[in-house]
C-alpha angles and dihedrals in degrees: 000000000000114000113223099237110217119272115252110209114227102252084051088049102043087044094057085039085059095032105056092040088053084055096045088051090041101057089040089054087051104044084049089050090048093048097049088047089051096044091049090058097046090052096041081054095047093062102044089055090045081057099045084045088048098051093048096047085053091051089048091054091049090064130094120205090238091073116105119245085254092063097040086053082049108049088037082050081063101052094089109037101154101022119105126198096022128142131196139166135189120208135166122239097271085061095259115147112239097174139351126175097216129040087242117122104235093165090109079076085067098069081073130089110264109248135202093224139025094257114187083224094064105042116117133200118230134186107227119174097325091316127101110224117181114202149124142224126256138174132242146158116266115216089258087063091252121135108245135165143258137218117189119171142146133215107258089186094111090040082053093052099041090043087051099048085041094054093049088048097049091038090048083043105050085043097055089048090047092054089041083044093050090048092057094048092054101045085047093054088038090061088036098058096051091095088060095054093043092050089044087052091046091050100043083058087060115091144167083265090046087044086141102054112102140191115266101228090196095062088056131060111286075243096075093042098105097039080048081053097044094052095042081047100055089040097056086052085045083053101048090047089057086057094045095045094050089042090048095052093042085054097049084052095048094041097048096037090069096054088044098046085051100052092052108056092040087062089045103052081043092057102042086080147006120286150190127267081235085059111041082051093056085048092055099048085048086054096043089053089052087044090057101043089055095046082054093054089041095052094040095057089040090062088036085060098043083045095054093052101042105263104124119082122194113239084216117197134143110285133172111240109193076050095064090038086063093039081051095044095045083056097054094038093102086049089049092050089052095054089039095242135145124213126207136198131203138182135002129247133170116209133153114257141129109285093214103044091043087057097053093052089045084046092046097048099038088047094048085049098055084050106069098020117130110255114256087028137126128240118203130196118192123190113186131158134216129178101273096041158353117253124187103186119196126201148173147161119249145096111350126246121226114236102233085060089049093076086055103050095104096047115115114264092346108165115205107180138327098264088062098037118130118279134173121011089339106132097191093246104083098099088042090063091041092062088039089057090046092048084054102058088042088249123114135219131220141191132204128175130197137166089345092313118123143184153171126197123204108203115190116181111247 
């Protein structure tokens, strides 16, 4: 089972982001301080002993194995005029002391490997009688000509005691810094962060009843400009499908109360009294026509619906277009002679489509066409290709459309005036299944009306 962790809110987790790099940088600043302030003891202590060792090594040369042990004690007494807190010892190479110029024991120095030079590598700290001496062994010729061995050291008891009191002053220091750093940061993000609680407070008063209030992205970083346009964006779609929606459901009312309304009272004048076989007959092919226009309306919101939520997949194959207008056209020809219309076709393109669904937009517009065509008119349809995309164009002479109702054509069961208003068999929701079909195959379509003249292009991409 998985646990729900507890949410961490994004001043907390940008404070514990900055927090926890400033103390990353600050223990490496101060292991690096440290270091440096260690190292440049170790080699300043390197070359005072080289020195000490040089100088010894220079006094030892000068003697000659004729001089008497006093005179040795004497000139090495002389080696480190100038040097405090040095220590040196001289011993032979069975680890007898021959000098040394402070009472100190310095033969734990002997335990290491006998160098040439003083190396920083090689120094080593030793605890001699309360006192902390680094140093290292080295060899050297005594003035009999014997090999013999060397201590230098230095007493590092100052270095300790100003190390330890430098260490609590750079540790006291980079922590102090860290906490005044950490407050900055807080009260910076604190600060930051504002815009986002003014623009929380300004979405949680928007609500399906405030769908038209929107974000002022002047009022916000230009940082959060885009994310200010994204949400009024999507709030202005949210709000649109509200519309939509209550309009929709207002429509569908509307739509099937008058079939129903119908039918009713039809049933009920026929059953007031008796009537005639004749009759009740004309009264049930009234009511089947009412029956089919309602189960129309009924299947073509149905696909509208599938359609809107991705259920409906093209079937898509290489069809001849010009091919299904004329099927279309052939189909519509008994309408167009009623209303005393001519149709004509132009041009031949192959695309793939589907065939069926091709054939209910051609039927929808053509249809629509015929509608509210003049009488005595002519009603064209032109296919034609170019190398971006496929457009059928459908147009026709009759009442204008204003322009502020051409935007809304393909909305579902929009009414514009009563001189375009739905007749016959029209359930108010053709165009609305063109544009679903051209949405379907990724194409558009479009309408324009002037002077009476008035089309719709279905553009499909090639």
């Amino acid at each position: 089972m998985f646990t729900r962790h507890p949410q961490i809110s994004l001043k907390t987790r940008t404070l514990y982001l900055v927090g926890g790099t400033l103390l990353a940088c600050f223990l490496l600043l101060g292991v690096m301080i440290d270091s440096q302030v260690k190292g440049h003891f170790l080699h300043q202590d390197e070359d005072e002993l080289n020195v000490v060792a040089d100088s010894v090594k220079g006094m030892l040369s000068s003697l000659s194995k004729s001089q008497d042990r006093h005179q040795i004690d004497t000139a090495l007494s002389q080696a480190v005029v100038g040097h405090h807190g040095i220590f040196y010892a001289l011993y032979n190479s069975d680890n007898q002391l021959i000098y040394s110029n402070k009472e100190s024991d310095l033969s734990h120095f002997l335990l290491l490997d006998a160098k040439e030079r003083v190396k920083a590598s090689a120094l080593v700290v030793v605890e001699v009688q309360e006192q902390h001496l680094r140093g290292a062994l080295l060899g050297v010729t005594l003035p009999d000509g014997r090999s013999g061995k060397l201590v230098v050291a230095n007493d590092i008891d100052f270095h300790l005691a100003f190390l330890s009191e430098f260490h609590r002053t750079l540790w006291s220091t980079l922590f102090l810094v860290w906490l005044l750093t950490i407050l900055a940061a807080w009260l910076a993000i604190r600060f930051g962060l504002r815009p986002l609680q003014r623009l929380s407070k300004e979405i949680s008063g928007i609500t399906t009843e405030r769908l038209d209030l929107r974000l002022k992205p002047e009022l916000a970083p230009i940082e959060l400009s885009e994310l200010i346009a994204a949400f009024n964006h999507m709030i202005g779609e949210v709000e649109l499908g509200f519309k939509r929606l209550s309009h929709f459901s207002a429509d569908i009312a509307h739509e099937l109360r008058t079939p129903l309304t119908a039918l009713a009272m039809q049933n009920e004048v026929l059953l007031s009294q008796s009537r005639s076989t004749e009759e009740y007959q004309e009264l049930i092919y009234s009511n089947l026509e009412e029956l089919e226009r309602l189960t129309v309306m009924v299947n073509d919101m149905l696909w509208l619906a599938k359609s809107d939520n991705g259920l409906i997949a093209p079937k898509k194959q290489k069809i001849a277009l010009d091919k299904e207008a004329d099927k279309v056209i052939d189909y519509l020809s008994v309408l167009a002679d009623e209303k005393n219309v001519s149709i004509v076709r132009d041009g031949s393109v192959e695309i793939d489509a589907d065939s069926g669904m091709m054939q209910r937009a051609l039927s929808n517009l053509i249809g629509n066409a015929v509608r509210h065509a003049e009488p005595g008119s002519e009603i064209t349809v032109g296919i034609a290709q170019t190398p971006e995309a496929t457009y059928v164009k459908v147009n026709n002479l009759g009442t204008p459309i204003p322009e502020q109702h051409v935007n809304h054509l393909f909305d579902r069961f929009y009414k514009v005036e009563a001189a375009r208003q739905r007749e016959g068999s029209s359930t108010g929701l053709g165009l609305a299944i063109v544009k679903s079909i051209a949405d379907i195959h990724g194409g558009k379509v479009s309408a324009k009306s002037r002077n009476g003249n008035t089309s719709f292009t279905l553009t499909l991409p090639k």
